[in-house]
DOFIVO-141022 format. One line per field, with one value per residue: residue in one letter; y, x, z of N, C-alpha, C, O, CB in turn; chain. Coordinates in Angstrom, 1 decimal. Glycine has a CB too. Example, Ala and Ser with C-alpha at 12.3 -4.5 7.8 and 13.67 -1.06 7.14 Angstrom:
% DOFIVO-141022
residuo <- [a,s]
nyy <- [-5.7,-2.2]
nxx <- [13.2,12.8]
nzz <- [7.8,7.1]
cayy <- [-4.5,-1.1]
caxx <- [12.3,13.7]
cazz <- [7.8,7.1]
cyy <- [-3.3,0.0]
cxx <- [13.2,12.9]
czz <- [7.8,7.9]
oyy <- [-3.3,1.1]
oxx <- [14.2,13.4]
ozz <- [8.5,8.0]
cbyy <- [-4.5,-0.6]
cbxx <- [11.3,14.1]
cbzz <- [9.0,5.7]
cadena <- [A,A]
% end
This chain:
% DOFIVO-141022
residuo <- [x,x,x,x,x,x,x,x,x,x,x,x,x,x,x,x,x,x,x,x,x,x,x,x,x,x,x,x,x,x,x,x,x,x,x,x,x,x,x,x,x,x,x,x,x,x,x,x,x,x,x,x,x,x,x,x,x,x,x,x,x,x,x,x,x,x,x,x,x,x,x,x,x,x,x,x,x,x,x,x,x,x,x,x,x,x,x,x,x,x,x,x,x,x,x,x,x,x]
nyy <- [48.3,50.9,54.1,54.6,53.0,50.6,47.6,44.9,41.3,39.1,37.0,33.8,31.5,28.1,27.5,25.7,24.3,25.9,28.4,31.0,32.2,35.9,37.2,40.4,43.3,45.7,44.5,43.2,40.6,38.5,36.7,34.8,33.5,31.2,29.5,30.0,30.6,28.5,26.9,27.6,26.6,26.2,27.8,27.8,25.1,23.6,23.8,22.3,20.1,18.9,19.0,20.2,22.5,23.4,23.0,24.1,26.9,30.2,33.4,35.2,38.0,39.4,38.9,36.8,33.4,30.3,28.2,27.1,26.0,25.3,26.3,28.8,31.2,34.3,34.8,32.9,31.9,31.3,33.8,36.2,39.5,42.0,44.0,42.7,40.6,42.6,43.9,41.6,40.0,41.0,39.3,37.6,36.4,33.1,31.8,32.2,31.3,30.6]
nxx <- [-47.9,-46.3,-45.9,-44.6,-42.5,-39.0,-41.0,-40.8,-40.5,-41.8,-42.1,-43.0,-45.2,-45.6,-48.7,-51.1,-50.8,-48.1,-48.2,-47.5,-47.8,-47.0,-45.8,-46.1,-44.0,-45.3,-48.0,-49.7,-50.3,-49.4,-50.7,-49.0,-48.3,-46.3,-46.7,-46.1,-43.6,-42.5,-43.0,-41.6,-39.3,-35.6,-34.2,-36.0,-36.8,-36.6,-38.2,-40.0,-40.6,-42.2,-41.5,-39.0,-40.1,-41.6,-39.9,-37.5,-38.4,-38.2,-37.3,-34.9,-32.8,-35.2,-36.9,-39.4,-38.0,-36.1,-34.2,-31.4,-29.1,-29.3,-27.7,-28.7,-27.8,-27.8,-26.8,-27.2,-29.9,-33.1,-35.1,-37.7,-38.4,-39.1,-40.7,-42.3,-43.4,-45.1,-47.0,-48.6,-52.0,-53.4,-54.5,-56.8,-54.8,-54.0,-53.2,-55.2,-57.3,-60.8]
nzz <- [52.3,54.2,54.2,52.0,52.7,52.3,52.0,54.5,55.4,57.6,58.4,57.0,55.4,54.4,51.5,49.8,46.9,45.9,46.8,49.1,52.4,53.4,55.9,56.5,58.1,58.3,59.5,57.5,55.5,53.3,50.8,48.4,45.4,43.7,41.3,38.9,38.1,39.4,37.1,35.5,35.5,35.2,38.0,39.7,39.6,41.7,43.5,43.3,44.7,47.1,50.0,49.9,49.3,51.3,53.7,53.0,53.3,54.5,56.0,54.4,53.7,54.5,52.9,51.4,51.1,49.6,51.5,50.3,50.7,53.7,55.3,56.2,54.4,53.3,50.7,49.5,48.4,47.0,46.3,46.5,45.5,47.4,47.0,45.2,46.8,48.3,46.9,46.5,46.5,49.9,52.5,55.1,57.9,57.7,59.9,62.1,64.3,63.2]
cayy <- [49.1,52.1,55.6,54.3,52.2,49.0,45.8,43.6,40.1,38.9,35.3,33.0,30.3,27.2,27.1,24.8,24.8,26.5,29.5,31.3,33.5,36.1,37.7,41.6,44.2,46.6,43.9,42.9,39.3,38.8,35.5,35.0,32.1,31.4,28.5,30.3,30.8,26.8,26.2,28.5,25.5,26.6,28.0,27.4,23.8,23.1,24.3,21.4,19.1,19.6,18.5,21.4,24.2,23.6,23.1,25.1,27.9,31.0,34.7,36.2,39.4,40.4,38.5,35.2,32.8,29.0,28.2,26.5,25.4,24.6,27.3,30.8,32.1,35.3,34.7,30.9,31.1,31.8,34.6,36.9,40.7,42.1,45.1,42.1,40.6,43.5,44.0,40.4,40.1,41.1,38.6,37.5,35.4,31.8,31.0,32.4,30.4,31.1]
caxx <- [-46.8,-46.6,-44.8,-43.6,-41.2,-38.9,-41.3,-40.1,-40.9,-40.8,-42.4,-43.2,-45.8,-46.0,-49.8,-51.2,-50.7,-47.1,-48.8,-46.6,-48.2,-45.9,-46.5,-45.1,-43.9,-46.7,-49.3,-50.4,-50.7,-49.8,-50.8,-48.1,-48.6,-45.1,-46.6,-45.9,-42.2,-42.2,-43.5,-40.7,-38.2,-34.9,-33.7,-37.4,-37.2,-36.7,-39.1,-41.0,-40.5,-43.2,-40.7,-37.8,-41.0,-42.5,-38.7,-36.7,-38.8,-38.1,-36.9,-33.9,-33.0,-36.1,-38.2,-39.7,-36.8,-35.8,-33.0,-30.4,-27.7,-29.2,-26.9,-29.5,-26.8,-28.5,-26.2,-27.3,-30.8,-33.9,-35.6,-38.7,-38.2,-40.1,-41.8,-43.5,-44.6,-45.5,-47.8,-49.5,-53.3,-53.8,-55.5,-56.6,-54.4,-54.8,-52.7,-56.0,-59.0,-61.7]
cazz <- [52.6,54.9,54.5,51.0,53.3,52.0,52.9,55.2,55.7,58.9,58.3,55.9,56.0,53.2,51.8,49.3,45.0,45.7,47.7,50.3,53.1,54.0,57.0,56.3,59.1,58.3,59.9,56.5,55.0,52.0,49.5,47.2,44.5,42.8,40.6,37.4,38.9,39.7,35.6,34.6,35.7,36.1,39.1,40.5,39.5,43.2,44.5,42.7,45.7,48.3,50.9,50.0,49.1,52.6,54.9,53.0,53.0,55.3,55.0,54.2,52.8,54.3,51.8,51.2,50.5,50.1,52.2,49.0,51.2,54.9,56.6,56.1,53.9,52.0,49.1,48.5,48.6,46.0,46.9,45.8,45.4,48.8,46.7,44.6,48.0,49.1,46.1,46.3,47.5,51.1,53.0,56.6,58.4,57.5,60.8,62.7,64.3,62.8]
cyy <- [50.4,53.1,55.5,53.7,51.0,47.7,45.5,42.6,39.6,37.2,34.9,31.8,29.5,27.2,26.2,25.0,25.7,28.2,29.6,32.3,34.2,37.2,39.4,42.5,45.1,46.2,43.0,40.8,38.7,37.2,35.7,33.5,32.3,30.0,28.5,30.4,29.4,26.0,26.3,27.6,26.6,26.8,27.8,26.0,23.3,23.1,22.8,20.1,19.5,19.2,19.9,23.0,24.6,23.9,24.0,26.7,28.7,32.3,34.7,37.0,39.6,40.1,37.0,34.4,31.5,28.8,26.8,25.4,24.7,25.1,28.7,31.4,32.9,35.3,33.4,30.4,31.4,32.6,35.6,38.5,40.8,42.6,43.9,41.5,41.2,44.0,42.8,41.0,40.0,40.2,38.3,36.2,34.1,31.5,31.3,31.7,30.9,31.1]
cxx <- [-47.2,-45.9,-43.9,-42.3,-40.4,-39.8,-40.0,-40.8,-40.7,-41.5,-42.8,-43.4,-46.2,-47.9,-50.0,-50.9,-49.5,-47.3,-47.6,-47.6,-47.3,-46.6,-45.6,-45.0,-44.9,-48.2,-49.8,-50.3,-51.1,-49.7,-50.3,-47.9,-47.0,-45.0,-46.7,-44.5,-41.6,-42.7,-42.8,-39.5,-36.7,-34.4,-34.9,-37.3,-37.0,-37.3,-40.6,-41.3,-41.0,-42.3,-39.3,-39.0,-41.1,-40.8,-38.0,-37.5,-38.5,-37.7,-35.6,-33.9,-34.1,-37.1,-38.4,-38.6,-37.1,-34.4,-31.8,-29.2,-28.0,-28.4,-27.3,-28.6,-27.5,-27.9,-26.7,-29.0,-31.4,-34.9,-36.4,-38.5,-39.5,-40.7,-42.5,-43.9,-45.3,-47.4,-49.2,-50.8,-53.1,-54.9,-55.5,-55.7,-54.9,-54.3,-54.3,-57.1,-60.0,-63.1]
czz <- [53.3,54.7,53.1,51.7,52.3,52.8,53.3,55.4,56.9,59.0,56.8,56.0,54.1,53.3,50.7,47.6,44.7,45.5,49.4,51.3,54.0,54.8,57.2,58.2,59.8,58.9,58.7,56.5,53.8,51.1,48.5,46.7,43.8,41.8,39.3,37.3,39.1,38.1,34.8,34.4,36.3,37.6,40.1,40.5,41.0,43.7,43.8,43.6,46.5,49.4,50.9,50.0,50.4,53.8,54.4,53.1,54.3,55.5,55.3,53.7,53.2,53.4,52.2,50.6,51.0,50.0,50.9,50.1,52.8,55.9,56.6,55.7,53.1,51.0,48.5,48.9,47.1,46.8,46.3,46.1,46.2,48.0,45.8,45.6,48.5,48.0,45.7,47.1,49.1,52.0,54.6,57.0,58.5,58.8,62.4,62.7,64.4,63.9]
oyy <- [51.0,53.0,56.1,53.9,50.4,47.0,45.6,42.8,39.6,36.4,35.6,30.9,30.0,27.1,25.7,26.2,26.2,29.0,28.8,33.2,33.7,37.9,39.5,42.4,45.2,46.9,42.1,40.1,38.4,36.7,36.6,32.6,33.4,29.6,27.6,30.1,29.3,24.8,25.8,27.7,27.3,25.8,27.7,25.4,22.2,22.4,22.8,19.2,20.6,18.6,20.4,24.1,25.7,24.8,24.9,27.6,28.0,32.6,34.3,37.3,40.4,40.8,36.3,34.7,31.2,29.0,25.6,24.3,23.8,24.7,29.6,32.4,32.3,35.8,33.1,29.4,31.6,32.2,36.1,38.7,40.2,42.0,44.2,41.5,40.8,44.2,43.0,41.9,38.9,40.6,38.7,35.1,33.9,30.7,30.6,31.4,31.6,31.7]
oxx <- [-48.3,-44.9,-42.8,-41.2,-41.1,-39.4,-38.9,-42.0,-39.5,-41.1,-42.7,-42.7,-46.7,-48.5,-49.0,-50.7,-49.4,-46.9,-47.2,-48.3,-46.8,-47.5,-44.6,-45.8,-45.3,-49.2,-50.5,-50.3,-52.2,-48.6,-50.7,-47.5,-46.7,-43.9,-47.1,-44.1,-40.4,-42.8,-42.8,-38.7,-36.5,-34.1,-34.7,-37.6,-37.6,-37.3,-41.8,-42.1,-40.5,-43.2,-38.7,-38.8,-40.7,-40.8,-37.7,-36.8,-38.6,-37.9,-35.2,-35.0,-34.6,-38.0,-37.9,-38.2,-37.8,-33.6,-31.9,-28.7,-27.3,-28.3,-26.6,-28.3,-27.9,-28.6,-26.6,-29.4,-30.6,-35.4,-35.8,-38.4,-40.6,-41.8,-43.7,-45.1,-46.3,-48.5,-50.2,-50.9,-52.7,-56.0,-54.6,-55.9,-56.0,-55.1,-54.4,-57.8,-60.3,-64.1]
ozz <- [53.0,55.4,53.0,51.2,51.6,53.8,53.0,55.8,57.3,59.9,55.7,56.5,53.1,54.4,50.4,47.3,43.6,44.7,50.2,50.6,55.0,54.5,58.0,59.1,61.0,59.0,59.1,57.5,53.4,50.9,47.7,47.4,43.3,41.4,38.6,36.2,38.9,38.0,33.7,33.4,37.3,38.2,41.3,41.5,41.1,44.7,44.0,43.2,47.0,49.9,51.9,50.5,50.8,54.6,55.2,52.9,55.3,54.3,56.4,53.1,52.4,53.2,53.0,49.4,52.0,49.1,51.1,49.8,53.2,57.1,56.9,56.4,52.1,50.1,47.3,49.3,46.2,47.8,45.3,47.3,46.1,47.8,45.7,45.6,49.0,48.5,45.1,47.9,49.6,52.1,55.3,56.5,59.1,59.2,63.4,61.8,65.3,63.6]
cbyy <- [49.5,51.9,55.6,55.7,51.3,48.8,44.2,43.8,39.4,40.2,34.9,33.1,30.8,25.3,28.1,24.4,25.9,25.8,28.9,32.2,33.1,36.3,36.4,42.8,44.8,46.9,45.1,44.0,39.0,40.2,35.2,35.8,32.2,31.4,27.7,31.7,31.5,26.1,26.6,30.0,24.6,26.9,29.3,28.0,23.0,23.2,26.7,20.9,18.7,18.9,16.7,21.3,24.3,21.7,21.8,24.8,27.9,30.5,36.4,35.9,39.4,41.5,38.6,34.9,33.3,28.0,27.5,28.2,26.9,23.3,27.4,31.9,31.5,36.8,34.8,29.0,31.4,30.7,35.1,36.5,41.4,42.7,46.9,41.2,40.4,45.0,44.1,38.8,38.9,42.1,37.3,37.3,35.6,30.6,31.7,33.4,29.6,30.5]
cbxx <- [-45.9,-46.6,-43.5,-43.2,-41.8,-37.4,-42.0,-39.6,-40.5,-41.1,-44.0,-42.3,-47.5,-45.2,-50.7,-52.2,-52.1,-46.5,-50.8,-45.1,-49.4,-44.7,-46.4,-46.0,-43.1,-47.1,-50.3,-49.6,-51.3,-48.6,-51.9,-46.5,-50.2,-43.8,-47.3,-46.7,-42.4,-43.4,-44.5,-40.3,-37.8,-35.0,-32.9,-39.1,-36.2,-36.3,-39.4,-40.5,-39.5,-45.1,-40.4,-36.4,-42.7,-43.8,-37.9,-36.0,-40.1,-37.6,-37.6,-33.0,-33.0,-35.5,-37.7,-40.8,-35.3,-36.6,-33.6,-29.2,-26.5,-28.9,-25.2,-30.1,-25.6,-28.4,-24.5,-25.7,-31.7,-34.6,-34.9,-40.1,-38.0,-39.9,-41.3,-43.4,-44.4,-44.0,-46.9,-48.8,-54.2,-54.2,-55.4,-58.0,-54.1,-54.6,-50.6,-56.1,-59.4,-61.9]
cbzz <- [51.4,56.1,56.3,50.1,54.6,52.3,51.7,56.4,54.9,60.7,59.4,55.1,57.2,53.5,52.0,49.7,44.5,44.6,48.1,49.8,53.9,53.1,58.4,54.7,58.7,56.8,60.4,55.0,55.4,51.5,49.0,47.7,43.2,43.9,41.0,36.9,40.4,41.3,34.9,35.4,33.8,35.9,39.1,39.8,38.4,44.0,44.4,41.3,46.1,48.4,50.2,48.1,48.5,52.9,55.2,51.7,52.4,55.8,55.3,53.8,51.2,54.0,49.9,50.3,50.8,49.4,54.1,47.8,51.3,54.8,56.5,57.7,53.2,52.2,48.9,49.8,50.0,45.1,47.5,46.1,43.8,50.3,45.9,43.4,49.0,49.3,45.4,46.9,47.1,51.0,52.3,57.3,59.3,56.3,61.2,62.5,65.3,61.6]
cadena <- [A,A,A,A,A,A,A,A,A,A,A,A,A,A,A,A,A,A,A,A,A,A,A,A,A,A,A,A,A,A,A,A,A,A,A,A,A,A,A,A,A,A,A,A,A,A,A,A,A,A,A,A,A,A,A,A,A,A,A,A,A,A,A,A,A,A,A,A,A,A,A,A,A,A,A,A,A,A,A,A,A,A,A,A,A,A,A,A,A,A,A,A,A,A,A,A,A,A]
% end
């Protein structure tokens, strides 16, 4: 985070073990694991389908979200509080050739 700003998310890439890489405003790159979040059941229990983790996934609100409904409605998704994205490990872009 920069200037004590609100994160923003402006991407969000599926990675493996129910790992997100979210790609913040500030430049950063941030590895966010949500497979303690996907153990928890409930309202994560969806995300237990490598097929809805990987398609539904995308931002709303400005955060990492999976899309519930298939019309990017910000009220009908599941979605991670940005300042704990913002907080995850910092890493280099996996989308980059090495």
């Amino acid at each position: 985070m920069q200037n004590n700003s609100f994160p923003v998310v402006v991407q969000a890439v599926p990675g493996a073990d129910f790992t997100v890489y979210a790609y913040m405003l500030d430049g950063t790159v941030r590895k966010v694991s949500v497979k303690h979040l996907v153990e928890l059941g409930g309202v994560w229990e969806k995300l237990k389908d490598p097929d809805f983790f990987r398609n539904a996934l995308t931002v709303l609100n400005d955060t990492v979200a999976w899309d519930l409904s298939g019309c990017f409605d910000p009220s009908d998704c599941i979605d991670i509080d940005p300042f704990t994205v913002a907080e995850c490990e910092a890493v280099a872009d996996p989308l980059q050739v090495a």
